[in-house]
C-alpha positions in Angstrom: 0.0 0.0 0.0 1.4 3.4 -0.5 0.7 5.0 3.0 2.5 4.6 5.8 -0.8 5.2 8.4 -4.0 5.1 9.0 -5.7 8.2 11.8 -9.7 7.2 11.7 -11.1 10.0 14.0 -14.2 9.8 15.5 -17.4 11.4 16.1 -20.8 9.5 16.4 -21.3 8.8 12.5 -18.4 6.2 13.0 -20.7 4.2 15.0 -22.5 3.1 11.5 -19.7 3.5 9.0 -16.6 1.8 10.7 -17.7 -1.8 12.7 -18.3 -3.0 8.7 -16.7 -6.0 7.0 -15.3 -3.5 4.9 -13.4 -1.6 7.2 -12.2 -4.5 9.3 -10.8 -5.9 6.7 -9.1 -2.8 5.2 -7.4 -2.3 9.2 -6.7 -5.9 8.7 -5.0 -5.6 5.8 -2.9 -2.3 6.7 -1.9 -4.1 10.1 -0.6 -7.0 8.3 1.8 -4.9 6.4 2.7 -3.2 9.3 1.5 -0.2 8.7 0.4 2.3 11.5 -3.1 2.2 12.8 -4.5 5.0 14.6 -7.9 5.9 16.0 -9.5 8.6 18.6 -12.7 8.8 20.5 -15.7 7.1 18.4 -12.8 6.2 15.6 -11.8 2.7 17.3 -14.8 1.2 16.0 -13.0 0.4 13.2 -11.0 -2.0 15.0 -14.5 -4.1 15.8 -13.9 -6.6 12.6 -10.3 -6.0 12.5 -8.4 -9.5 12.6 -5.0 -10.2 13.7 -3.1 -12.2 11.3 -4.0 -15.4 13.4 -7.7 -14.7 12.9 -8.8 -13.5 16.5 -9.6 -10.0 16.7 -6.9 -7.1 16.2 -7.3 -6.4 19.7 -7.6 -9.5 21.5 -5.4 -8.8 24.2 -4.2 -5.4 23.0 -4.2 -2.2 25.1 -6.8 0.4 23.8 -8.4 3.7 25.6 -11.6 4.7 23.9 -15.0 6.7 24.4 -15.7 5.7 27.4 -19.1 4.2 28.3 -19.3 6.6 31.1 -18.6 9.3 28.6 -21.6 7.9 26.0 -24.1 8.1 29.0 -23.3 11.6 29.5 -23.8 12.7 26.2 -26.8 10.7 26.7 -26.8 8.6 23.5 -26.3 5.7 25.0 -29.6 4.7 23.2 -28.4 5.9 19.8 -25.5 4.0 19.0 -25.5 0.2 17.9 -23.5 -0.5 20.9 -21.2 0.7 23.5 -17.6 1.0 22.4 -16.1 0.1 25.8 -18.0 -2.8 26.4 -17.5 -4.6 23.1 -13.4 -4.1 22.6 -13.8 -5.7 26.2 -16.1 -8.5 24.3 -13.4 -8.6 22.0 -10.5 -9.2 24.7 -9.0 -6.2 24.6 -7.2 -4.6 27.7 -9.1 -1.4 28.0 -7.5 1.7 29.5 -9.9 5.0 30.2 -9.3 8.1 32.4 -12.0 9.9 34.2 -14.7 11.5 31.4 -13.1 13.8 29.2 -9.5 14.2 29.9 -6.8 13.3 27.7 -5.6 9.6 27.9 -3.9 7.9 24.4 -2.1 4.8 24.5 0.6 2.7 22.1 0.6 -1.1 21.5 2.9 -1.5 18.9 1.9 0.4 15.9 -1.7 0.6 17.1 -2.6 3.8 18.3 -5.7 5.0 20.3 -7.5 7.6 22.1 -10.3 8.0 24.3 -11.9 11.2 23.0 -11.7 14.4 21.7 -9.6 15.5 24.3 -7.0 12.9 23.7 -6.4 14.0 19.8 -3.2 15.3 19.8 -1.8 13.0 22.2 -2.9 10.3 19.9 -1.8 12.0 16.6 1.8 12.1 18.9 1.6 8.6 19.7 1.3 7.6 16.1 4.1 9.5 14.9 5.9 7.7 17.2 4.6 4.7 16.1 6.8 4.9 12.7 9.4 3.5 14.5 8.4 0.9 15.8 
């Protein structure tokens, strides 16, 4: 592929457009080759059918901080989305790493980056620069 990352940001639209075959499969793909995958706030749900190279999900066992579920009740949409973020990278067996609602908290597991909202932007877009090399 001729990029060298991947920043999906968030926002609630993300909550329809990225937990698709589609996208899993394109975050698949650009983790396979290595490439650096990056996400804040609502953006993780991209990762939701992204598989690891063995098949399990991208972030079974993988550290991730995003939207909180706290943070989705307190924008009180908690009704709105298809499902809470938090819960299912849980599902999925990530390891799940959130602050208190709205302060800046972005972590690094190799070259997956993520964020836990808005406030955690540039911290994230850090992290990923970072990521390169790795």
């Amino acid at each position: 592929a001729s990029f060298d990352a991947v920043f999906f940001a968030g926002g609630h639209g993300t909550c329809v457009d990225f937990p698709t075959d589609e996208v899993g499969d394109f975050v698949s793909k650009a983790s396979a080759a290595e490439k650096v995958v990056a996400a804040v706030c609502h953006g993780p749900m991209c990762l939701v059918n992204a598989k690891g190279k063995d098949g399990e999900p991208l972030v079974k066992g993988r550290t991730v901080s995003i939207f909180s579920d706290v943070e989705e009740g307190q924008v009180s949409l908690t009704d709105k989305v298809p499902f809470l973020l938090e819960a299912k990278m849980k599902e999925l067996g990530a390891k799940v790493e959130v602050e208190a609602p709205w302060t800046d908290k972005a972590v690094r597991d190799g070259k997956l980056v993520t964020g836990q909202n808005p406030q955690s932007s540039v911290s994230a877009a850090k992290l990923a620069l970072e990521a390169f090399g790795a």
